[in-house]
Structure formats: C-alpha cells, structure tokens
N, C-alpha and C positions, 0 to 999 in steps of 0.2 A: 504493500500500500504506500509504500515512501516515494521518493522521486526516480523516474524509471533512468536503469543505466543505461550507457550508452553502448551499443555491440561496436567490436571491432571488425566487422565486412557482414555485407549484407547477407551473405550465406550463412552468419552466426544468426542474424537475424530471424531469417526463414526457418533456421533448425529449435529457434524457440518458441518465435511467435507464431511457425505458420501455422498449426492447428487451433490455435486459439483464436487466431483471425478469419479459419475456415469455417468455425463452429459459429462465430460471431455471426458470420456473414448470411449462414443458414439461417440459422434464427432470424436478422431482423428480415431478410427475401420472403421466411414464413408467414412473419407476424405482418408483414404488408399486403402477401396475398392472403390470409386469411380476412382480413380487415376490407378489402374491395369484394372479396365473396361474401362476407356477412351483410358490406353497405347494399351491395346488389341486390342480395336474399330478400332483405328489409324492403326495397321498394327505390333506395335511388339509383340513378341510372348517369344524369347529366344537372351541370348546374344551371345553364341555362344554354338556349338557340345555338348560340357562339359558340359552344361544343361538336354541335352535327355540321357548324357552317366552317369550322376548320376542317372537320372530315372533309365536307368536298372541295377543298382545295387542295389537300394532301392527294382524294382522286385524281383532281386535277392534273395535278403534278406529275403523277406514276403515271398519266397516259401522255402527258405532251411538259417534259423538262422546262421549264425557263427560270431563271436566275431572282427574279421576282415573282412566288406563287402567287401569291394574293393578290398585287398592284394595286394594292391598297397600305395603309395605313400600320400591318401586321407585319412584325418581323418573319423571314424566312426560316433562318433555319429548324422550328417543329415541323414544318412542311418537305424540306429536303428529307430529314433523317425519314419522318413516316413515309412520304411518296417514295423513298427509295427500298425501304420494306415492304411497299405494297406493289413496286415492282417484281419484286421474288415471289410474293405470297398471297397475289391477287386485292382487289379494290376492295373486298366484303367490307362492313361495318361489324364482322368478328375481325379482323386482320387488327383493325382501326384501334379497337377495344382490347385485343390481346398486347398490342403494340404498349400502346398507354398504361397498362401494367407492367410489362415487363420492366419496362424504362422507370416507374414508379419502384418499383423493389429493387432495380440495381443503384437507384438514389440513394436508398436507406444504410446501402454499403459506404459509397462515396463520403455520406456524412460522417463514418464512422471512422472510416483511414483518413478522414480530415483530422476526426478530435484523437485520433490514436498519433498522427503525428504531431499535432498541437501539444502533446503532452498530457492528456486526459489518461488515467489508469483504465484497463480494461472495463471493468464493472463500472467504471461509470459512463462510458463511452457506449456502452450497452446500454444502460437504465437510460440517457438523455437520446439515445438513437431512438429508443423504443417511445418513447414518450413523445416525439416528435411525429413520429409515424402515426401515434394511437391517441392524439390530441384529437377531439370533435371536427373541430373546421379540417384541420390535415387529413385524416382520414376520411372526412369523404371528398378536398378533394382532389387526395389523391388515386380514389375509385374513380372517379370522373378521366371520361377522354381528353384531357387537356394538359398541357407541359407544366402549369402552376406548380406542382406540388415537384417535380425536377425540377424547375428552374428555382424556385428558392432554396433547395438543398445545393445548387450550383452557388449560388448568390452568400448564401452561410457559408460553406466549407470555404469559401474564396476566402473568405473573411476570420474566420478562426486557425486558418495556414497563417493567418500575418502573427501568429502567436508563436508561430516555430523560431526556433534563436538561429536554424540553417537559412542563410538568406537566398538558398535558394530556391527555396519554397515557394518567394514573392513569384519564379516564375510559375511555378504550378497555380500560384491564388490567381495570376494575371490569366492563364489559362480558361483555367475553373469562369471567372467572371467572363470571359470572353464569349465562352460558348452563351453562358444565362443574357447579356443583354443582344446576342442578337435571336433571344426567344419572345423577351417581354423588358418592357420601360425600366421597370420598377428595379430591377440593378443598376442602370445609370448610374445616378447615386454614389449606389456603393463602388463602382467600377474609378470614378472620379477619388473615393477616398483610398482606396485599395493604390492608386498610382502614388499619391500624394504619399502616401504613410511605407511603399516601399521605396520611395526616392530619398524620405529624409531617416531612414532607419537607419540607426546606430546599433551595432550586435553588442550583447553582454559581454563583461567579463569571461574572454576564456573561452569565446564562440569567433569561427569565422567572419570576417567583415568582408562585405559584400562589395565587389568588383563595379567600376563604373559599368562595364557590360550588363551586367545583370540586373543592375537597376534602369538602364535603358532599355532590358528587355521585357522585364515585368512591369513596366512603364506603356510599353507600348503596344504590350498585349492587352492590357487592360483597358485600355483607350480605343482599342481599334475600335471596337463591336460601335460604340456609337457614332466613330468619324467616320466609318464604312458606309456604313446607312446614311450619315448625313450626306455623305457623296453621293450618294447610291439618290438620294432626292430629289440633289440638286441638277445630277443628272437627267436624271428621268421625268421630272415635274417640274424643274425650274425653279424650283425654292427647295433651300436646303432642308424649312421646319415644315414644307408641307404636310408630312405626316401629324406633328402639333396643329397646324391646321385643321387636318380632316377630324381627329378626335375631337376638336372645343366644338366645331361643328357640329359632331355627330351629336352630343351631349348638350349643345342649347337644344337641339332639333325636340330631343326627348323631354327636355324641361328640366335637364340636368347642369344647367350649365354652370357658370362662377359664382359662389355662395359666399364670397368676400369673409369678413370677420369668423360668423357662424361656423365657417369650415375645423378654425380651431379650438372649437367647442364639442363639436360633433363629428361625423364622419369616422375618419382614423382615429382618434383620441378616445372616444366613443369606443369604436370594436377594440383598442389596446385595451381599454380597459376591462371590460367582458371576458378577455382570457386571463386577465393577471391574478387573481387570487392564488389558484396553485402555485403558480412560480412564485410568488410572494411567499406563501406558508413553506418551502423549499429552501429557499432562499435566506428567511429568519431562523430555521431550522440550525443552518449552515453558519449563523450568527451568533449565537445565543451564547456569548460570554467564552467561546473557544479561540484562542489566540493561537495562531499556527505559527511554528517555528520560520526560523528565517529561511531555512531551506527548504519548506517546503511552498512558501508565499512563490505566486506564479501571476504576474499583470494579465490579467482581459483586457486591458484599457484599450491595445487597438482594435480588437473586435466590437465591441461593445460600440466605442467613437462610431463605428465604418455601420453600425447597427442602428445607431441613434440618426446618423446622415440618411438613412434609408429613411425611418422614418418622420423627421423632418421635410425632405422634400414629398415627401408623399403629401402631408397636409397643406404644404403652399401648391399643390400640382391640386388639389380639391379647392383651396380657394382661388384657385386660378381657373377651375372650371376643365382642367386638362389628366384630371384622373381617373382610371378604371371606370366604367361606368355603371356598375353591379358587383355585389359582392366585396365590402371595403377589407372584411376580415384575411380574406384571401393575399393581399399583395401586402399582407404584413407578416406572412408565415416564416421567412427567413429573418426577420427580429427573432421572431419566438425561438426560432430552430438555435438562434445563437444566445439568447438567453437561456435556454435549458440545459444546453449545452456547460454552458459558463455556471448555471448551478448544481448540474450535476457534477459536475469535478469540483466546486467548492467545497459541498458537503460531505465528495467522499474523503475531502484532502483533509477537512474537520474531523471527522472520525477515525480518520486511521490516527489522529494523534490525543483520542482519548479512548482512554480504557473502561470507562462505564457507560451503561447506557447505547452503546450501541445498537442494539438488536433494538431496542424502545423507539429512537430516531428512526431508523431506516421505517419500520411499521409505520410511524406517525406520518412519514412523509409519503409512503405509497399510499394508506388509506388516502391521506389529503387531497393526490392526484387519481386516484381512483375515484372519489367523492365528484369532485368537483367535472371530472371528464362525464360522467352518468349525469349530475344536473345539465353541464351546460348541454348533451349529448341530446337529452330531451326536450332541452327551450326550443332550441333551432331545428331538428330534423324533421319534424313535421312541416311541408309546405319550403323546405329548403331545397334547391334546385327547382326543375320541369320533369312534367312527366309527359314526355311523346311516345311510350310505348306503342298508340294506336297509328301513331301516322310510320313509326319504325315498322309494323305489321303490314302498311300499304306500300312500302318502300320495300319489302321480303316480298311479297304477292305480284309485283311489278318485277322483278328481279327474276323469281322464278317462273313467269306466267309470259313474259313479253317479248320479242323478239329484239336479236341487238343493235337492229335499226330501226326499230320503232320508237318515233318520238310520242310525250306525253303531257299534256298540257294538265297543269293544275291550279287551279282556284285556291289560292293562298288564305284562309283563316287571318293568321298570324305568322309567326317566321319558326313555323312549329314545320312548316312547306321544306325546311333544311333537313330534319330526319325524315321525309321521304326523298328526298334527294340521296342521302348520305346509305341509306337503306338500301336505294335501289342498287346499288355499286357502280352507277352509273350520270352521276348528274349532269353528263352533257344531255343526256337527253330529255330532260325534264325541260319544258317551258312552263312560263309563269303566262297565265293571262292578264296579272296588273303587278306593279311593284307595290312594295311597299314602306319603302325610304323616307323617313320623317320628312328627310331634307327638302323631296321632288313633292309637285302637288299631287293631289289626290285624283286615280284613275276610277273609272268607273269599270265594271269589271263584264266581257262579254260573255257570262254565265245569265245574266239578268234577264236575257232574252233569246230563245232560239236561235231567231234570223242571226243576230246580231255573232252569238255562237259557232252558228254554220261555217259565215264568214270567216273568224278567227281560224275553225279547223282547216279550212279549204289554205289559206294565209300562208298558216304554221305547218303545213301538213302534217298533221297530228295523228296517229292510228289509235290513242286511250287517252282518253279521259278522266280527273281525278278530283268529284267535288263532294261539298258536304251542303246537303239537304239544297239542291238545286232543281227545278221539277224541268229547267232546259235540258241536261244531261239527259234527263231519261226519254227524250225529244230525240235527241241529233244521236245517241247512243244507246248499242244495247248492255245492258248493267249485267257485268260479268262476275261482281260480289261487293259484298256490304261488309264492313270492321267498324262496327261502332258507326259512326255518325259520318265518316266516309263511303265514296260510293265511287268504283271504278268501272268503268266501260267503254266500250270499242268501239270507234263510230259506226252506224249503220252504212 
C-alpha cells in the first residue's frame, strides 16, 4: 500500500504486474458490459435522436469515405473509427450498437493504465475505474451508441498522465486529448490546459527533466485536434468558427440559446452538483484528521487545474448560448472520472497509513456510493433518454422486406425518422417528405392529400411508403404492415 517502486526494465514490469493488470482489465470490460446489458434489459436504448443521427453518418461513411462525415458542425473522427468497422462488419444498427460497446469497455481499461501510471495503487485504480463506469449518468451513457462516455475517459486519462513525474507521459496525455477533441468540444478546454501545464512542467527531485522536444511535442499534439478543424473550417466554409456558428444557431432555433448570468447559477453548476455528495462523503472520508507522511503526499493539483478548466468553460460556453444542447450532466463526466479518481487514491493512501479502523472506512464509503448511485439511479432513469424502439422495428421491416434499390419516402413525426433511417442499414435510401430544421421554415407535408402524395411519389420515385395515421397512404399505397402507430406500404 506504500508508494509503488520503480522496476528496473519493462520486462520486470510485465513479470509483476502483468496478471494483475490482466485480471484488472477483465473485471472493469465485465463490469461495463454487464452494466449496458442491465441498462438495455431495463428499457434504455438511446439518449436522444442524435444517437441514430450519428448512426447514419457513420452509414454514410462505410458506403462513400470523405474526410468530413457529417459536413456539419460534428467532429469526424467517431464517424471514421465506426464507418470503418462497419466497412468489415456490414451497416446493421447491431454493428453500430456492438461497436459503441466495445469501445465503451476498452475505455474502462485506458482509464485504469492512466491512474496505474499516474501512481494510483492497484485497488484503488480499480475501486475509482469501477465507480466511474457504474456512476448513474456514466452508465447509461455509456450503454448508449455514442462516443461521450470514451471521449471523456480520453479527456481524464489525458489529464491524470500530467501527474506522472516521467515527462514523457505529457506525450501520451497530448495523444490521449488528441484523439477526445477531434470526437467532441468539451476537451478543448482541457486540450489548451494539458499544453500549457506540459510546456511549463518542472520534474521532481530525482525524476527526469523533460527535453525541449518533448514538450514541443506534447504541445502540439495537444493542440492539433482543435487547429485541425479550425483549418478544416476555414477551408471548407470560409470561417474558421463556423462550426460555433452553426451550434449558437442551432440552439436559438430550439429556444436554447444565451442565458447570460442565469447560466452560472444553473445549467452545469446545477448537474455538478447533483453528482457530488458521494464524492464529497469519499473525499471527507479520506480527511478526517489522517495526516499522510511526506512520502506518501502525491499533488493532483494538475489534474484537478486541467478538471476545473473543463469545467469552467463549459459554463461560459452555456452562457454564451454555445453549449451541448441536451443533457448538461453528460459533458461533465470527465470532471467526475478525475475527481474519483483523485479520491480514490486519497483514501487509499489515508488508510494504508492507519492501523484502525480500516475495514469500518472502506464499508462507510462503499455503502455511501452505493447509496447515493441507487437514489440518484432512480431520480433520473425514468423518462431519461428516447425510446424509438417502434420506429427501430420499421427501420428492421424495411431492411428485411425491401429491395436495395428501392427508395422510401417517410413522413417524419419528429426526428425519431433517424432510427428508421439508422435501422434500415441503409439511409440513403430513405427520403423525407418535409424537413424538419428549427432553422428553415415550416413545410407543409404531401401526406395531407393524395393528389398532392401521388405527385411526391411519381417526383421521388418512391417504391414504400412510411407514415403514421395518414388515410392518403392507404390511397396511393397498399399497406404491407402496421408496428404500432406506423404504417408501411408499396405504392399501388
């Protein structure tokens, strides 16, 4: 439990730690996929639209490569890594979903050889991996088809490598942050602190000091991911922030826009505080009148800083009207994942230096997080995320029923029209009869009326048809099955 030695060659290394690392690693890839099968079992599937609407760009992508999937406002690379899996392993919305798993449980490792090389003792490098994976918001969502729950294990580990006294680590942290900001905004941030804090590091007493190279090079891995894109902007749109742009857009459109003052009252400060009581009861735990010797005292200070920068900009990015636009608890998980982190190796380094009472702390402080993960677990998962199961079921029926040139026009509800898209494994072929983008005005939709229908199919040359409670469909169409309150058919 004291401060771990140093091996003399990495192969000393592997002949001590590799089964311990191997067992570790089992475990947390377990306790991840158990945790996406129970969330699933339970009933959630997706946290909102924006889940099936990255599906079919990742489609997109595995049938026709370009360099910008989306050409939008969304970072590339989740869309490379999936569309290039779904190159191998075909387009299904299983490919999509077994992907976003796998990637989810190989995270849980990554954060763990962060805090193992950070200097975290095994056991607790375990308890704070575990706990991050098995927090409410994390766990589901990291069930969910989306990069959020990797990209902030990307965004933390970056950040808890700046605690290694080897400098050069800064390049694996500049790494680590490189790949998370060209997934999602919300490293930014931290990508800017993570340069800053490896250009001005000064090594311990008694540690390597880091070479001008190498703080030029974890300087500039760390930076790339957002100067890439900005180029990548300016090229292709003409303004380097249009992507800031298209988001403050997107979010007046929805009534989401800049909420000035208010933002720092609410918003992120708000969902921080909703998860902090177990970290807090953890954390005073690890307090409580235990003075650690000198050699075992270890600075979080840069993690923490590069934790705090994250979530600072995240509030001025809410009252600027330019943050997330659902879900604020989500793009604060890399705080968390580095605050648990940093308490769990507190209290184990508290206890390995007292002799009573241990077994009473460790119980106090798992019931605490046990406690508190069951309440918050059932505030929020009722009515947390969407449930398109039914339009997922018209996107399977379409998939297996349709020919694969047969186009298919569908009457959009809501943007619930993305899991039949994402479902069918084919969203080129789906046409929309009206958009539905805050931004454009409002279309009127040619379900409303036969003639007007006919038209559209004769247009679009459409062979199926996909609406809900339309009496034109069953007009211009003969109705090939019913799921619930949709209704698909082939034109006559």
């Amino acid at each position: 439990m004291g401060e771990r030695e140093p091996e003399a060659t990495a192969a000393g290394w592997v002949r001590r730690h590799g089964r311990e690392a191997l067992a570790a690693a089992a475990l947390l890839i377990a306790a991840r996929a158990i945790a996406t099968i129970v969330a699933q079992k339970c009933g959630f599937h997706t946290l909102s639209d924006d889940d099936f609407a990255r599906i079919t760009i990742a489609q997109a992508f595995a049938r026709a490569p370009r360099l910008d999937p989306s050409a939008t406002s969304w970072l590339p690379l989740p869309f490379w890594s999936e569309g290039a899996a779904m190159m191998l392993l075909g387009r299904s919305l299983v490919v999509a979903q077994a992907f976003a798993a796998t990637m989810s449980a190989a995270s849980c490792v990554v954060l763990y050889a962060a805090s193992r090389v950070a200097g975290v003792q095994p056991r607790a490098a375990i308890a704070g991996s575990l706990i991050c994976t098995l927090t409410p918001v994390a766990l589901l969502v990291g069930a969910a088809p989306v990069p959020d729950f990797g990209v902030a294990v990307l965004c933390a580990s970056a950040l808890i490598l700046l605690r290694a006294n080897d400098p050069r680590w800064r390049i694996a942290s500049g790494v680590l942050v490189l790949m998370a900001t060209l997934c999602r905004y919300e490293p930014w941030p931290a990508a800017i602190a993570i340069a800053v804090m490896a250009w001005t590091f000064r090594a311990a007493e008694g540690c390597p000091k880091p070479s001008v190279h190498t703080r030029w090079v974890a300087c500039a891995l760390a930076l790339a991911g957002p100067c890439l894109w900005i180029a990548w902007n300016a090229h292709a749109h003409g303004d380097p922030l249009h992507f800031h742009a298209r988001v403050s857009a997107y979010r007046t459109a929805l009534g989401a826009g800049s909420s000035g003052l208010r933002a720092l009252l609410s918003g992120y400060p708000s969902a921080l505080a909703a998860d902090a009581p177990a970290l807090l009861v953890v954390v005073l735990l690890g307090w409580s009148g235990w003075r650690l010797p000198k050699g075992a005292r270890c600075s979080w200070s840069r993690p923490l800083v590069g934790a705090l920068v994250v979530l600072a900009a995240l509030v001025l990015a809410d009252a600027a009207g330019s943050a997330p636009t659902h879900h604020p608890e989500r793009a604060l998980l890399a705080v968390w994942f580095v605050g648990w982190i940093a308490a769990s190796d507190h209290l184990d380094r508290a206890l390995s230096v007292r002799k009573r009472g241990r077994l009473a702390i460790m119980v106090a402080a798992g019931l605490a997080v046990l406690a508190f993960g069951v309440y918050r677990m059932s505030s929020i998962f009722t009515g947390y995320g969407v449930d398109r199961q039914d339009e997922v079921r018209v996107g399977a029926w379409l998939s297996a029923n349709t020919g694969a040139d047969d186009r298919v026009l569908v009457d959009p509800v809501d943007y619930g029209y993305f899991a039949i898209m994402a479902a069918s494994g084919a969203p080129e072929r789906v046409v929309l009869s009206r958009g539905l983008d805050p931004r454009a005005a409002k279309m009127p939709s040619p379900f409303e009326s036969a003639s007007a229908l006919r038209a559209r199919v004769e247009q679009d040359r459409v062979t199926w048809l996909v609406a809900s409670e339309r009496a034109s469909l069953r007009e211009v169409a003969e109705v090939r099955v019913t799921l619930m309150k949709w209704e698909v058919g082939r034109r006559n």
